[in-house]
N, C-alpha and C positions, 0 to 999 in steps of 0.2 A: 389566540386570535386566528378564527377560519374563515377564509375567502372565494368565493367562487365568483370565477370568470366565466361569463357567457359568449364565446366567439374567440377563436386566434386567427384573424386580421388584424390589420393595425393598429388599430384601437386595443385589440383585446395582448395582444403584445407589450403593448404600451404598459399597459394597466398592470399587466405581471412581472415584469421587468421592473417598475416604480415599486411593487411590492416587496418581492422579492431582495429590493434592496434594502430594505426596513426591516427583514427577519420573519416577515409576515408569512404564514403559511396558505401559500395560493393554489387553490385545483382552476387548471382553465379547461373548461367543455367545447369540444369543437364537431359539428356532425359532418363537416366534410372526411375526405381520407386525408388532408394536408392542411399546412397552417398558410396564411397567404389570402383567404377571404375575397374578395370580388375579383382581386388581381389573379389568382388562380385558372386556368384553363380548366374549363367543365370537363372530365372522365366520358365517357361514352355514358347516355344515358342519364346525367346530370345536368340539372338545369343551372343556367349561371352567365351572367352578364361579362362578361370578358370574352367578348367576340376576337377572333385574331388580330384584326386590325388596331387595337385600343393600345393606346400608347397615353404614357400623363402626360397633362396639361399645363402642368407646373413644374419647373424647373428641378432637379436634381436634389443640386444645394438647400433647397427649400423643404425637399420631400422626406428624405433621410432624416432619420433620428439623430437625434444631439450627440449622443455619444457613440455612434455607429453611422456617421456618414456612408451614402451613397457612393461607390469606389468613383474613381476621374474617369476611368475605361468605361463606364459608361455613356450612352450621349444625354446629350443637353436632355432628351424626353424619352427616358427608356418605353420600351414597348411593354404591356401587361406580362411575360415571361420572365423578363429582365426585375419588374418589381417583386413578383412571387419569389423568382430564387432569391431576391436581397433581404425579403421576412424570413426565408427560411434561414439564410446565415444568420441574420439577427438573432433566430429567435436559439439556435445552436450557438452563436457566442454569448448568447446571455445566459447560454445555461437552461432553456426554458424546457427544453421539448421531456424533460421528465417529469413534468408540472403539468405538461396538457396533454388530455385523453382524444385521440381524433376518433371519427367516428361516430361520438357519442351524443346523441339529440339528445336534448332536454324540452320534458314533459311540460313538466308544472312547476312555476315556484311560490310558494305561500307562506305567509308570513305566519309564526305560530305564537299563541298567549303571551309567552316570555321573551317576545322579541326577536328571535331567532328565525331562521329561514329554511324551509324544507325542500329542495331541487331533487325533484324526482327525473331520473336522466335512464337511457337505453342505450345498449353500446351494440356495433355490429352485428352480434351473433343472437341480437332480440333482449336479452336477460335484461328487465329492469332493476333500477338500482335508489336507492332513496340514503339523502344522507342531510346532516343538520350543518348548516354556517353562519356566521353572526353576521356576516353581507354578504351580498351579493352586489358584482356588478356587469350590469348588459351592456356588452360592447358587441353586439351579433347583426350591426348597422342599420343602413333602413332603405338600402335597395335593395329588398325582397319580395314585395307581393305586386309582380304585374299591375299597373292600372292601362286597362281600356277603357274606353268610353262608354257609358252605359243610358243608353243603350247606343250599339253601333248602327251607322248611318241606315236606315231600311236597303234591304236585297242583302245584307249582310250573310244572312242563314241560307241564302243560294246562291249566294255567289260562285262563279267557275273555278276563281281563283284563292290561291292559300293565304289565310289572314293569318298574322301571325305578329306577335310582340319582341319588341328589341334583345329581354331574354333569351330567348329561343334563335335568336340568332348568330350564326358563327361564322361563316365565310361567305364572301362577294362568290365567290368560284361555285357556288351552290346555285348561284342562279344564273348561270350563266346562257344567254342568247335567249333569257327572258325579257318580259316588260316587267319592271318593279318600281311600283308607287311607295315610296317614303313621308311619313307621316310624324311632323315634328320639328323643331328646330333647337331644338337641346342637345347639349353633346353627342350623346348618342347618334343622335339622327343625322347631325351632319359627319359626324364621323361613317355613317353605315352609307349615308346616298355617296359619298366622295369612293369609299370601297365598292360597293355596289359596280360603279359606274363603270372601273375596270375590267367588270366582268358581263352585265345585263347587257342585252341589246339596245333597252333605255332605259334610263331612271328619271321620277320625275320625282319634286320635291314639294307636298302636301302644307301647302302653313296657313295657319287659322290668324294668327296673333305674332305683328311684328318682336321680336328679340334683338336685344346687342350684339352684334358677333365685333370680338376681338381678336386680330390676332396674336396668336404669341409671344409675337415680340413689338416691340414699338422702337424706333430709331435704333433698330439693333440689338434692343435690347429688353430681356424677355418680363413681362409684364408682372410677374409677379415680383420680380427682385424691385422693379419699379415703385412698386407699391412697400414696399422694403426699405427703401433708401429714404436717407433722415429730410434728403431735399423733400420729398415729395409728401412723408410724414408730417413735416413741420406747416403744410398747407390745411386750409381749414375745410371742412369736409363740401363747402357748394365752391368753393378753388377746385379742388382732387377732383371731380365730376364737370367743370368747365374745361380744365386744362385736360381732359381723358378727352372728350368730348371733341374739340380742336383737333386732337390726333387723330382722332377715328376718319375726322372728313380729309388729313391728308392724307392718311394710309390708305383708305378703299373709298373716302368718299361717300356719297350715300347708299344706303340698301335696297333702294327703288329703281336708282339704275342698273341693278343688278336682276329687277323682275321681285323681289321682296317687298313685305309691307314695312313700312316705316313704323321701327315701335311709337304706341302710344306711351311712352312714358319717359322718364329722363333715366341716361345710364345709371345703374345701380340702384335704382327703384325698382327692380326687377331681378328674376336671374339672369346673368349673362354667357353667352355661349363664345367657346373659344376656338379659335381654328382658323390654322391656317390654308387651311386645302378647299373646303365648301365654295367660296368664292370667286377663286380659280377654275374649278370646274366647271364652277356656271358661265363664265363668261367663257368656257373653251367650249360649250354648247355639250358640256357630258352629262351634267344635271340638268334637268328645265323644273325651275319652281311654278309650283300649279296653289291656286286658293284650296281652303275646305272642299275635303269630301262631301257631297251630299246625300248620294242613293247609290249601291249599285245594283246593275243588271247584270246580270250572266255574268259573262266575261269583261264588261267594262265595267269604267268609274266615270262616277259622273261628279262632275265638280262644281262650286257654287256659282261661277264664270259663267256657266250654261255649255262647258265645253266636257267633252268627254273623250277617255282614252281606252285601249283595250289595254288589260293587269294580267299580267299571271301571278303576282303577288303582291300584299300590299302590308309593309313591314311598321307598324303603329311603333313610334320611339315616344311613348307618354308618359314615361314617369314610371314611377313606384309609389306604391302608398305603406306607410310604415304598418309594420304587422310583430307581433308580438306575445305570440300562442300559448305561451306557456306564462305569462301571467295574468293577474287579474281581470275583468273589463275596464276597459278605459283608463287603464295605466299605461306608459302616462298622457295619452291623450284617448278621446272617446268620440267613435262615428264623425273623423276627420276635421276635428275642432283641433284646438290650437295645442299643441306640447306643453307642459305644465310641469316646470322643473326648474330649483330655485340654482340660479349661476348655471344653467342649461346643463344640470344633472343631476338635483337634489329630488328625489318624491318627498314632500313637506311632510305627506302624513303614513309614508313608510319608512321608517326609521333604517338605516341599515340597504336601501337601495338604492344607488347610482345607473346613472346610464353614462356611458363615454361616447362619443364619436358619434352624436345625436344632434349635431348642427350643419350650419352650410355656410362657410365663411366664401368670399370673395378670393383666390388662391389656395393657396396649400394647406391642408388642415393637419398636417402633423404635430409641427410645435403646439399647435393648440390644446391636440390629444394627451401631450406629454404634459402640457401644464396640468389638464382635467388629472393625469393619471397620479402624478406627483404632490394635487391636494386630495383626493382620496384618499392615499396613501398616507398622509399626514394626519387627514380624521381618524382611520382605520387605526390607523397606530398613538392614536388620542395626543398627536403635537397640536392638536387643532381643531377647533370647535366649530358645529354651526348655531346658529340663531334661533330661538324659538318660532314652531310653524306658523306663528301668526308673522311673523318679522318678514320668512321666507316668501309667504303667502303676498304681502305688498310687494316684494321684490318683483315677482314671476307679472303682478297686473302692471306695474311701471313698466317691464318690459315689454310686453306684448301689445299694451298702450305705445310704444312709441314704435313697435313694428307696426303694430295696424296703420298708423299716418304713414310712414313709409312704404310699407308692402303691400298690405290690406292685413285680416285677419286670415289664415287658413293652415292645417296643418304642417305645409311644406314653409310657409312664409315664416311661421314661428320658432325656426331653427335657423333663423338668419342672424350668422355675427358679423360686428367687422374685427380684422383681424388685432389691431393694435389697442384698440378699448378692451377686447376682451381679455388677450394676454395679460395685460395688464390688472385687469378687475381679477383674474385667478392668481396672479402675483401677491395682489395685495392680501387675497385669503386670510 
């Protein structure tokens, strides 16, 4: 039995560690120089979302793997450094790092007549390399391909100032005794306008569409263990979004008195954003939230208010849109339609391919990964069957049927879990 792993980040750590333990013979492919995946600081010349500021969002206890805890000497929200070197121990006490090749992009994978799978992969030094595995699984995430807006606001192609994507961004100190417009209200973004602000002249904050901001913790207590705890489980899912809801307006109150738009939605209809700094700042007058971009001229921005500022840069925090080069088209989703993956990892009609760490749960997505990793491993190693593609094929429409009433329909929307239905549905496997 031969397995290739695509990514050692978390997910793909996950996924060779659960094998590994089953006698399974695992190569994992990784084209960075180290294992570690988002959390890793970009090399010189490497592009990569782990700006310095980035710190998790989700508590410790939560983030660590089952069997390799997060040490105590860390804090409550390690910084992106702090998660890197804890995959690197991980992936050293599990034995892993003679299992995975770094370095080495992968080309193409195709599925061949007899079921088997062909990963054609490039290491370093150029040499391609081709080899045969009975799976494969893509764990290489899906904050990868920049999304901008297309097109960007006109005067864009002449603007004076540097437009530029939350990727591509690494330290507040880079811009420092500028004007920097922030574009966004997703992690990212308020994590970048709250850094920013320590160091810009000004920063202002760009929002098209109100969002939830919560903060990390709630009565003391940090929001994901909240959601953890049997009290708060045992409430039925329009309770858990009343009683969140109550807290948010004692904790900050509304988002309009802060100069925000009030989301159009109920919490958890949406993605929500976490943080506890955005907030702060704004009312210490170090962010000023501005509407939509509209146009720009030269050196300024013009916004949909009718009011306008002068930019020396304007940092878009929009997302990512999943990308996935080395296989098929429209595997497994096509030109930004919905994910199509039965139990949010199965290709129904490729036999032998998984994806891990291809969802977006409300808190912490590790235990999630180690469940994903732990029934792979269990198919792989034939403890455990799946269903015929038609079986699978209703599964993937029920689901995506009861995201669309929830979310709407759309690529980012259909990798939405919540955490305790899902753990559970991979339990029962």
């Amino acid at each position: 039995m031969s397995v290739c792993v695509i990514g050692a980040g978390l997910s793909g750590l996950a996924a060779a560690h659960a094998l590994k333990a089953r006698g399974v013979d695992v190569v994992c492919l990784e084209k960075a120089p180290d294992v570690g995946g988002i959390w890793r600081q970009p090399e010189a010349g490497e592009r990569g979302p782990a700006y310095r500021a980035l710190h998790l969002n989700s508590a410790r206890q939560l983030t660590g793997y089952t069997d390799f805890p997060m040490p105590d000497s860390l804090p409550l929200y390690p910084r992106h450094s702090d998660v890197a070197a804890y995959l690197r121990s991980f992936a050293e006490w599990a034995t892993l790092l003679d299992r995975i090749e770094l370095r080495t992009k992968v080309l193409t994978v195709r599925q061949q007549v007899d079921g088997s799978w062909t990963v054609v992969s490039r290491d370093a030094e150029g040499a391609q390399r081709t080899r045969s595995f009975e799976h494969v699984i893509v764990a290489s995430g899906h904050n990868t391909r920049p999304a901008l807006p297309d097109p960007l606001p006109p005067g864009a192609d002449t603007s004076a100032g540097t437009i530029l994507h939350s990727m591509d961004y690494q330290d507040g100190a880079d811009f420092a005794g500028q004007r920097v417009v922030v574009v966004g209200l997703g992690a990212s973004a308020v994590d970048i306008a709250a850094d920013l602000s320590r160091h810009a002249a000004r920063t202002l904050l760009s929002v098209r569409r109100g969002l939830h901001i919560i903060p990390k913790q709630l009565f003391g207590i940090p929001v994901d263990l909240i959601a953890d705890a049997p009290w708060f489980t045992a409430m039925s899912f329009p309770e858990q979004r009343a009683w969140v809801e109550k807290a948010l307006l004692v904790a900050r109150g509304r988002l309009s008195d802060y100069g925000l738009p009030e989301p159009d939605h109920p919490v958890f209809s949406s993605a929500v954003t976490i943080s506890d700094e955005i907030l702060s700042r704004i009312r210490h007058g170090a962010v000023v939230p501005k509407p939509a971009i509209e146009a720009f001229d030269g050196g300024r921005v013009l916004f949909a208010d009718g009011t306008a500022e002068e930019a020396d840069a304007v940092v878009y925090c929009t997302g990512f849109r999943m990308s996935f080069p080395f296989l098929p088209a429209g595997c497994p989703a096509g030109d930004g339609g919905p994910v199509e993956l039965y139990r949010r990892v199965v290709a129904p009609d490729r036999p032998g391919l998984y994806f891990l760490g291809l969802i977006r749960p409300h808190g912490s997505i590790t235990r999630l990964v180690e469940a994903q990793a732990r029934w792979v491993a269990r198919l792989v190693a034939g403890e455990a069957s799946l269903p015929s593609a038609d079986v699978m094929r209703k599964e993937i429409a029920a689901y995506l049927s009861g995201i669309e009433e929830r979310y709407g329909r759309t690529e980012g929307t259909s990798i939405q879990v919540d955490v305790g239905a899902y753990l559970r549905e991979l339990q029962d496997a």
